[in-house]
MARTI-623185 format. One record per residue: x, y, z of N, C-alpha, C in turn. Coordinates in steps of 0.1 Angstrom, whole numbers, plus 2048, in hexadecimal, padded with zeros to 3 digits. Example, Ala and Ser with C-alpha at 12.3 -4.5 7.8 and 13.67 -1.06 7.14 Angstrom:
residues 2
8847C784E87B7D384E8847DF84E8807EA8478897F584788180084F
This chain:
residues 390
F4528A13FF3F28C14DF3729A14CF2829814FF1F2A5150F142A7159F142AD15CF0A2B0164EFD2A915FEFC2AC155EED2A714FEE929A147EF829214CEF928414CEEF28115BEED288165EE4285173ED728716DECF27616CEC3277168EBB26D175EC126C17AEBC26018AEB7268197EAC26A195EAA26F1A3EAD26B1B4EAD25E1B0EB22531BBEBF2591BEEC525A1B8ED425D1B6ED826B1C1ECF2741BAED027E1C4EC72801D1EBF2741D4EBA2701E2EC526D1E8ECD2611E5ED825B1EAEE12691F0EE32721E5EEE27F1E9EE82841F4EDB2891F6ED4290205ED928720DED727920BED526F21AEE126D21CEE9276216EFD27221AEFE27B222EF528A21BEFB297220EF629522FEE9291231EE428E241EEA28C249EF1280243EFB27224BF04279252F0B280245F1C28724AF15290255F0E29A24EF0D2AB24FF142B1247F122BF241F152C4236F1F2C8235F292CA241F362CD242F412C323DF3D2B9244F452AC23AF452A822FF362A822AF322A221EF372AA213F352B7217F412BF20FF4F2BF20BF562B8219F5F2BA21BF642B0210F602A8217F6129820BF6029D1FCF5C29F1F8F5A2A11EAF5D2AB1E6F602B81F0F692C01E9F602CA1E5F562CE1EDF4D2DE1E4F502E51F3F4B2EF1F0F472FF1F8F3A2FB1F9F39307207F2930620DF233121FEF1530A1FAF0B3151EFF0C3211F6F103241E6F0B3391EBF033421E8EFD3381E0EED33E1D9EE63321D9EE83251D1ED631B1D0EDC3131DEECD30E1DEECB3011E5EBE2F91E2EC32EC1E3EB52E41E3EAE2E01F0EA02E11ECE9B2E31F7E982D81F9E952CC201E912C6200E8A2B920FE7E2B9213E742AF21FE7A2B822DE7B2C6229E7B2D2234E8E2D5238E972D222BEA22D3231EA92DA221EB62E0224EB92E621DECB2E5218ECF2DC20CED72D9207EE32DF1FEEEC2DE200EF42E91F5EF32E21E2EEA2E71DDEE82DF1D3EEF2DD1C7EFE2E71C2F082E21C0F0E2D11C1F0F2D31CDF172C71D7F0E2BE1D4F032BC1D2EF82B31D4EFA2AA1CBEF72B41BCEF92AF1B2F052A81AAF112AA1B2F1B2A41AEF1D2971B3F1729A1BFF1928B1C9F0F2821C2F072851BDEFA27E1BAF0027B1ABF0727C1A4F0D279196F1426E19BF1D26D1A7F232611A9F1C2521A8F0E2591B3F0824B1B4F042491AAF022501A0EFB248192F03245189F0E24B18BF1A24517FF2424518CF24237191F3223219DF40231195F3F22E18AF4B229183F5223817FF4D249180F5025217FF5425618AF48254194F4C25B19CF422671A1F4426E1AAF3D27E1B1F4B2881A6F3F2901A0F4529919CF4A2A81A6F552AB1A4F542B61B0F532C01ABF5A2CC1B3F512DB1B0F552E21A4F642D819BF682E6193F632DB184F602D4189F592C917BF502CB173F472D517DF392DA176F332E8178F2B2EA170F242F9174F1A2F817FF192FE188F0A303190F0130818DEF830A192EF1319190EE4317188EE131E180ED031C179ED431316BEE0317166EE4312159EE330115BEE72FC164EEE2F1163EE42E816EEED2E717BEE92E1185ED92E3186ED42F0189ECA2F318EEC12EC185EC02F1175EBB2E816FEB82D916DEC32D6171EC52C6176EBA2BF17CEBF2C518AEB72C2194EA82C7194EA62CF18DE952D018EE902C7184E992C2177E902BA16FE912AD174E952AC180E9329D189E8A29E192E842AC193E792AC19DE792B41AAE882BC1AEE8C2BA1BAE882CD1B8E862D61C1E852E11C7E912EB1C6E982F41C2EA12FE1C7EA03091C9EA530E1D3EA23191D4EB03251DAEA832E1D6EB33391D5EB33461DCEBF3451E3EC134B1EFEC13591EEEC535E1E3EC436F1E0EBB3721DDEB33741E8EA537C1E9EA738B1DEE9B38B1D9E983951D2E8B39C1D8E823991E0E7939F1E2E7639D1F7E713A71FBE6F3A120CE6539420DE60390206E56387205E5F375201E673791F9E6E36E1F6E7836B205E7E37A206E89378210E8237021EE78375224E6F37122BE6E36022BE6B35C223E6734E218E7434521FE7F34D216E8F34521CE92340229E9534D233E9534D23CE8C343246E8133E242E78334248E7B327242E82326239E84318232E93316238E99322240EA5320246EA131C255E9C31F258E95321266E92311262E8B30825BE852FE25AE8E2F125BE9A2F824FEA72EC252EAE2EE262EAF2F9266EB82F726FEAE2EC279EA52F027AE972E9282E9B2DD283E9B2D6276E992C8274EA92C0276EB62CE279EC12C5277EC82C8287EBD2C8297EC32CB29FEC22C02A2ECC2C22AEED22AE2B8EC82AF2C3ECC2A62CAEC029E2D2EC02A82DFECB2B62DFECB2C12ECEC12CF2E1EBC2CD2D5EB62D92D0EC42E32C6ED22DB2C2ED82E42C5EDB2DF2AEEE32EA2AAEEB2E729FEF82E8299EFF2E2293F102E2290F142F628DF1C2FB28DF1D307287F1A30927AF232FE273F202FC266F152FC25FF0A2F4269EFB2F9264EF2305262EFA30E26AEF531926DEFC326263F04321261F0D328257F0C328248F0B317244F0A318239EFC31C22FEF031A23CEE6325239EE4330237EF133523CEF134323FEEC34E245EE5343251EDF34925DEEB351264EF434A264EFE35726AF0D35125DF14360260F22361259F3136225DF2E36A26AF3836F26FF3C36F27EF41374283F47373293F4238229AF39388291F33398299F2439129BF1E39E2A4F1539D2AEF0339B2A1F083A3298EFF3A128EF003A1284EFD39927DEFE39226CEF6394260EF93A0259EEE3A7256EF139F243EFB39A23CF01394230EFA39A226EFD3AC224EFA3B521CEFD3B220CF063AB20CF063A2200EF939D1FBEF3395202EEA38B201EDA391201EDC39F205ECE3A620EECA3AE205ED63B61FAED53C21F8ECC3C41F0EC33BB1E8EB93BB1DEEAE3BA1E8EA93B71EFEA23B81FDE9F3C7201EAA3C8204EAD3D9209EB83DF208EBC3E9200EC53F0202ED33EF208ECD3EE219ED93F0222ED43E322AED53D921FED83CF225ECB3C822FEC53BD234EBF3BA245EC73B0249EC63AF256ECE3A8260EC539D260ED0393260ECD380260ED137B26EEDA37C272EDB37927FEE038028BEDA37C297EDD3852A4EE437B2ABEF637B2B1EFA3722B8EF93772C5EF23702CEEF63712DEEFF3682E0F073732E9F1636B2F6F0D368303F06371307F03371312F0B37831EF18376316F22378320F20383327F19392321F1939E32AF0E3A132DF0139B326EF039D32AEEC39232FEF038B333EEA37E337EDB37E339ED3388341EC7388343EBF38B33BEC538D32CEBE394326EB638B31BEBA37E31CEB1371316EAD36931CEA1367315E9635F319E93354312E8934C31AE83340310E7B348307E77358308E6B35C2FFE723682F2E823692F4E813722EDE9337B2F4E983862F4EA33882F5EA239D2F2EA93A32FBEAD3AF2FEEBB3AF2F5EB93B22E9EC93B32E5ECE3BC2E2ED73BF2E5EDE3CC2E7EE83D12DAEEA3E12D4EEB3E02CBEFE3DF2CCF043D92C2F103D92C0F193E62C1F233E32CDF2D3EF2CCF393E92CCF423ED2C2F4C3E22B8F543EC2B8F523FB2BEF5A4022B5F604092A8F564022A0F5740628EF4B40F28FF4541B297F3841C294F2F41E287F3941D27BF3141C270F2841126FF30407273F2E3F326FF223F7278F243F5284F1E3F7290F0E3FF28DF0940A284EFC40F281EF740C27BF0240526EEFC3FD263EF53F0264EF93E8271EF33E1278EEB3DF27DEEA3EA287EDE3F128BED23F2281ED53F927AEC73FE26EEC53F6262ECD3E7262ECC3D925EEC23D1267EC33D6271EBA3CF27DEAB3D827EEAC3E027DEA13E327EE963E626FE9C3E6265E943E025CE923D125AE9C3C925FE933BA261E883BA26BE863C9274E793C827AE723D2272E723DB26AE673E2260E613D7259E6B3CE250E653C6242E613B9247E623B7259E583A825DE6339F259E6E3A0258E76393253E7E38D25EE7D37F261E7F37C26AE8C37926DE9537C27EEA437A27CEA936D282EB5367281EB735D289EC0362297EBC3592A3EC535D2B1ECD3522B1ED43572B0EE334D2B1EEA34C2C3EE83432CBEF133E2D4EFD3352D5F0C3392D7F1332B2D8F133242E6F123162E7F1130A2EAF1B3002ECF283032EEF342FB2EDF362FB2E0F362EF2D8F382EE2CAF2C2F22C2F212F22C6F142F32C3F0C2FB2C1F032FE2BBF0130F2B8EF030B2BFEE93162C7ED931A2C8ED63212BBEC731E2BBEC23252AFEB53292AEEAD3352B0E9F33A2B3E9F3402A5E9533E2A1E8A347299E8735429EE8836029DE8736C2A5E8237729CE7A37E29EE7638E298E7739A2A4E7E39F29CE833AF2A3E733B52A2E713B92B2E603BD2B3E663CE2B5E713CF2BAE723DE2B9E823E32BFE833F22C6E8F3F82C5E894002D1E944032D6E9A4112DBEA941A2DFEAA41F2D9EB54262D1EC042E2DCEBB4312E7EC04382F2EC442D2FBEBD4222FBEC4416301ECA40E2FBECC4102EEECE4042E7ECB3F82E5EBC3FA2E6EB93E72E5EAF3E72DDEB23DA2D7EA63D32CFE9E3CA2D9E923CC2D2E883BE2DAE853B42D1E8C3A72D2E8A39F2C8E823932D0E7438D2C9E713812CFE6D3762C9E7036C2CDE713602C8E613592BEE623522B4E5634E2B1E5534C2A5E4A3482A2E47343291E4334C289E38356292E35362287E3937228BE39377283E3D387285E35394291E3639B29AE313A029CE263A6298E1D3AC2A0E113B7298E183C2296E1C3C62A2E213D52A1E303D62A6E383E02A1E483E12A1E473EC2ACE4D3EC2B4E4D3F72BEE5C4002BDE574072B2E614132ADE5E4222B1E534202B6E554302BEE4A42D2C7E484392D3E3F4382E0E324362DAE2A42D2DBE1B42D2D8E124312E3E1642E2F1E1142D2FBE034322FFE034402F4DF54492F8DEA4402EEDE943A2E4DE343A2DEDD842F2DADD94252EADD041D2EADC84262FBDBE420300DBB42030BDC141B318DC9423325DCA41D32DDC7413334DCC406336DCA3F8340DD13FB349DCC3FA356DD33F6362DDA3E9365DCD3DE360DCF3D4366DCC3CB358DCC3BB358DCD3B3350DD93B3344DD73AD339DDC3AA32FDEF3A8330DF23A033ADFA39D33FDFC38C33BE08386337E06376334E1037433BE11368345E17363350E17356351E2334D354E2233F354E2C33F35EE2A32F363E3932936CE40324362E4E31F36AE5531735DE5E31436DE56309371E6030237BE5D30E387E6731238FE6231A39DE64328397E6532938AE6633A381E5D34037EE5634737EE4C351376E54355369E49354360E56358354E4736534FE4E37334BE4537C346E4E37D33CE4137732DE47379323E4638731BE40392324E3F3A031DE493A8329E4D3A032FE563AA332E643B332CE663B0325E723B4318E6A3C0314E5E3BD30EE573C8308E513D430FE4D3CF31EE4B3DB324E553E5327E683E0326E6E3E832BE6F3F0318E703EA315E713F4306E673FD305E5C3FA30AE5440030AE5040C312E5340A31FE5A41332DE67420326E6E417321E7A42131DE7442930DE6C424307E6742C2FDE61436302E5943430BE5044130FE5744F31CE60447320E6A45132AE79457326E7C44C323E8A449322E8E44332DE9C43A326EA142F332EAB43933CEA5440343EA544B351EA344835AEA5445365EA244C374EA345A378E9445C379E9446937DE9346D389E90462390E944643A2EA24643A0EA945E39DEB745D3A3EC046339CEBA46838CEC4470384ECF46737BECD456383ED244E377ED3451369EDA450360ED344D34FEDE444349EE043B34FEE742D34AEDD422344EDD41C337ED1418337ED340B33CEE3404342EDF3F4342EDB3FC351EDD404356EDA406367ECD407366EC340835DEB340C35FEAE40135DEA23FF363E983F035EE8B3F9361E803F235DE713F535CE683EF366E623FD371E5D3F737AE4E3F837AE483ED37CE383ED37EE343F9388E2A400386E2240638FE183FF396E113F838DE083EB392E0D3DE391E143D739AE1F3CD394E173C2391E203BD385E1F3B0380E123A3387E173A5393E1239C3A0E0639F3A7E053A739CDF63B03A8DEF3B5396DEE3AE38FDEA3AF383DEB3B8377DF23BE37CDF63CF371DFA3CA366DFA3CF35CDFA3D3351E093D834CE0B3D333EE133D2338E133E7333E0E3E7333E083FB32FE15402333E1A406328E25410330E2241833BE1841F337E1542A342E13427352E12416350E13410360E2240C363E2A41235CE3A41235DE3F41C364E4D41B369E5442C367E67420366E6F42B35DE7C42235CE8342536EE8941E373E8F41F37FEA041537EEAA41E389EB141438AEB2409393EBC3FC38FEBA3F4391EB23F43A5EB93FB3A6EBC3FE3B4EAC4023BBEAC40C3B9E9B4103B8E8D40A3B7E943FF3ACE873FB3A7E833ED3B2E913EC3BBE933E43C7E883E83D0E8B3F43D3E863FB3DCE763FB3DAE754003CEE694053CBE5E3F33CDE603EB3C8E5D3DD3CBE5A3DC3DAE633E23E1E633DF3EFE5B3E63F9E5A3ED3F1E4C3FA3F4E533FD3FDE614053FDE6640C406E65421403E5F4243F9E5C42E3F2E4D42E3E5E444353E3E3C4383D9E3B4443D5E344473CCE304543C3E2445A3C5E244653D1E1346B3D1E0C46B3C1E0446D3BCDFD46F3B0DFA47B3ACDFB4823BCDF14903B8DFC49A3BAE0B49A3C4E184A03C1E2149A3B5E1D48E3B1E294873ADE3348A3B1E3A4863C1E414873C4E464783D1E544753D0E544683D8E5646A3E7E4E45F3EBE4C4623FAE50455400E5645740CE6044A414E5344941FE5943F425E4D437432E5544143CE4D440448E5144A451E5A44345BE5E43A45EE68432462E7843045BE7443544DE7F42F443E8042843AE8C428435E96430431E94442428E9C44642AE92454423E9B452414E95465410E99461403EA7462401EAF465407EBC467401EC6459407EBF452410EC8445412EBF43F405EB743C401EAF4353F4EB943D3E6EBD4493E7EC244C3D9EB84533D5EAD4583D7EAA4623CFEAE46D3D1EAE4743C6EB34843CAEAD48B3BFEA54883B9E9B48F3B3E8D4863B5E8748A3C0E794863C5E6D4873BDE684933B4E604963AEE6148F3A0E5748A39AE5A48338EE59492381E61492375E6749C370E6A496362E5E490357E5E489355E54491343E5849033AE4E49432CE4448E32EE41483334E33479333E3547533DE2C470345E2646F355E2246134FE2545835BE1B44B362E0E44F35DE0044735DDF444835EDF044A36BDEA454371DE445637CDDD449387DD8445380DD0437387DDC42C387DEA42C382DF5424384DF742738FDFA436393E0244139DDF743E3A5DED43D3AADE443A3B2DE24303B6DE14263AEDE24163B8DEA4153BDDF84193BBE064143BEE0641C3CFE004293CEE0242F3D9DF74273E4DED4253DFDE24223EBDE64163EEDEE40E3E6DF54013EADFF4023F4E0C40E3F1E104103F3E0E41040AE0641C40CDFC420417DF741741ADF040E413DEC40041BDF53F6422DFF3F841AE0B3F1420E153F642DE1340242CE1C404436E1340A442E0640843CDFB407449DF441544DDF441B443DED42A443DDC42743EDD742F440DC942F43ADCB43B433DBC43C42CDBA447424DAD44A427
């Protein structure tokens, strides 16, 4: 009994079209291998433990033997792998040596899980696992084992959301993920700076959601960071961002007021799919601060339009300022604005003033200022609203 007694290609058609049938956790189970830890056969957009493959595929050609199992034969390039390519079939191999290869994998991962979800979009754990989209029961799965020829200190493969404590923070376009506090702060930075070189080297990560038994699964690239709030901005999609938003850029295009905003319905919703990015973007250029209210909690801060959303403004940080939750209520409600020319906040003359509102530092106090023509529509809107002229 040898491996390279398998000369039937049919033979190892039949082994994929079993593995389908079961799914890979059984079909294993049955015959008795471990999920691949290095090859796989690739094969009509799906991805096989090719070990396993090959054993099962000996059976169908020699029934009177049998499926050889895992301790009967060699794996690997020597044996199996050779096998199976001189029947025609693809393998490939998961220990990236270069970002260009790793890149490569990761999309052929992304491709099986694709083709092996149920009729809700969804996949077995096992699916997700034995790709090694994810490993473990922590928030990020960085499998430094597997990476380290890649990079050094490892990149991060998968991002799991609970939901359970950000719930707002995912979307259909993409996800606010927040960086892991576990306690170990070593594990915990090395994480971190796993994650963020899967957004330096463009390599794409998986978002992991559980589902009951079921696992979610996005395709996602870390588009950027900010370090004082702790968050990544990861968003969903097929290709890699242009630009990583790792530090304030803000000065270095031309001010927009208005346009370049993308907006859709989704049922009675507005969905803004840059809005993730303007608050990273907001907190890049200020910090995640209230400087009216002296907050500096970052889940307590959000990112408030000066020219809102709804009235066409722009994604432009400088048409931001970070505010808390509370505030930014207010500020919506045009119960307070920002002169331009004191920068300082002014209440309607009826009310509420500023200390039932929470501010207690009125004057903005700030390394980088709003754009002036932000600070100015908002106010003459402001006045129009509450029925002043100019």
């Amino acid at each position: 009994m040898k491996i390279q007694d398998l000369t039937d290609a049919g033979a190892v058609e039949k082994a994929l079209a079993e593995f389908d049938d079961l799914g890979g956790l059984a079909f294993r189970k049955r015959y008795k291998f471990g999920p691949s830890t290095q090859y796989f056969l690739s094969h009509a957009g799906r991805l096989y433990d090719a070990k396993a493959i090959a054993g099962v595929a000996y059976g169908y050609q020699h029934p009177a033997t049998g499926a050889l199992n895992n301790k009967q034969f060699d794996g690997g390039e020597a044996a199996t792998n050779k096998v199976l390519r001189r029947l025609g079939f693809t393998i490939v191999d998961s220990h990236s040596e270069s970002v260009d290869a790793e890149r490569s994998w990761r999309l052929l991962v992304w491709e099986d899980l694709v083709s092996r979800r149920n009729e809700a979009g969804l996949v077995t754990p096992d699916a997700v696992r034995s790709v090694g989209a994810y490993g473990n029961f922590r928030g990020i799965w960085v499998d430094s084992a597997r990476t380290k020829k890649v990079h050094p200190t490892g990149v991060a493969v998968g991002l799991k959301h609970t939901g359970q404590h950000y719930p707002d923070d995912f979307s259909d376009t993409g996800v606010l993920y927040h960086y892991p506090v576990t306690g170990r702060p070593g594990h915990d930075l090395a994480e971190v700076n796993a994650t963020k070189t899967a957004a330096e080297l463009k390599i794409p990560v998986f978002v992991i959601s559980e589902v009951g038994d079921f696992r979610g699964v996005q395709l996602a690239w870390v588009e950027g960071w900010e370090d004082e709030s702790h968050l990544f901005l990861v968003r969903f999609g097929e290709a890699p961002p242009e630009r990583i938003i790792d530090r304030d850029r803000s000065e270095e295009e031309p001010f927009s007021l208005e346009g370049n905003r993308r907006r859709k319905r989704q049922g009675a919703v507005t969905i803004r799919p840059d809005q993730a990015r303007f608050k990273i973007e907001v907190f890049r250029r200020y910090g995640p601060r209230c400087t009216l209210s002296g907050i500096a909690v970052p889940e307590m801060i959000e990112a408030a339009h000066l020219r809102g959303d709804a009235d066409g403004g722009s994604s432009d940080a400088r048409n931001g300022l970070p505010m808390n939750a509370a505030l930014h209520r207010a500020f919506d409600a045009h119960l307070f604005a920002i002169n331009p020319d004191t920068l300082t906040a002014e209440v309607r003359p009826e009310g509420p003033t500023l200390d039932e509102l929470g501010i207690v530092h009125p004057k903005l106090a700030l390394p980088r200022l709003p754009h002036r023509d932000a600070l100015a529509w908002r106010y003459a809107e402001w006045l129009r609203r509450i029925g002043h002229t100019t």
